[in-house]
N, C-alpha and C positions, 0 to 999 in steps of 0.2 A: 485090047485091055492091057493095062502095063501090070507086069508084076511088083512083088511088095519091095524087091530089091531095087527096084525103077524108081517108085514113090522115095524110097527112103535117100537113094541118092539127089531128087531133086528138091527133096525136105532139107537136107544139108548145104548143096548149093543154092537155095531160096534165103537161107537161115541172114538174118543181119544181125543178128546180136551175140558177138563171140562168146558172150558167155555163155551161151545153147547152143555154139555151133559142133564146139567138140564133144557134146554128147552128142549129136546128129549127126556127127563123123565119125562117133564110135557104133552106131544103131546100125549104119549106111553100111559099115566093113560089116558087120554079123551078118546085115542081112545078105549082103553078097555071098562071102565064107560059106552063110549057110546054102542058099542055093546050088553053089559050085561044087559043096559037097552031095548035094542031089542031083544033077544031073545027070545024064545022060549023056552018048554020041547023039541021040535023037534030037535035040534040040533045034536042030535049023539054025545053027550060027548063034547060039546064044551064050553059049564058051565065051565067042569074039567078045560080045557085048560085057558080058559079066566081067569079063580081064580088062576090059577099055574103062568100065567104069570104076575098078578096082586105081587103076592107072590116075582116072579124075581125084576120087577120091582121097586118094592120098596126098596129090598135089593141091587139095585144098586145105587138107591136114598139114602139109609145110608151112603153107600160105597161114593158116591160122596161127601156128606156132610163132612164125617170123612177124606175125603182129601182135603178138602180144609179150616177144621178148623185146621189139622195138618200145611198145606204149611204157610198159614198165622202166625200159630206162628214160622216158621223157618225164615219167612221172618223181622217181625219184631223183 
């Protein structure tokens, strides 16, 4: 069963419409943040995972930014 920090990161990379994406990249960091502050050493690698998708997610957090400071200058 995937956790809700799982869900929410692939709610964000599913996401097509930028204008939901960066609330779904802002949901996707909390919900990380928050687990990472719950954890444990017990987890079984799940540190790894939580920092790996920490890592995704932000990088689609640039990616979103760098398109919508591109679209705005095409529009204006």
């Amino acid at each position: 069963m995937r956790n809700s920090w799982q869900h929410a990161i692939q709610a964000a990379m599913d996401e097509g419409d930028l204008n939901r994406l960066e609330l779904k990249i802002q949901q996707a960091e909390v919900a990380i943040f928050q687990r990472i502050d719950a954890f444990s050493s017990a987890h079984d690698g799940e540190d790894q995972a939580l920092f790996e998708a920490l890592r995704k997610i932000r990088g689609l957090a640039s990616f979103c930014r760098e398109t919508l400071i591109l679209a705005t200058k095409i529009v204006a």
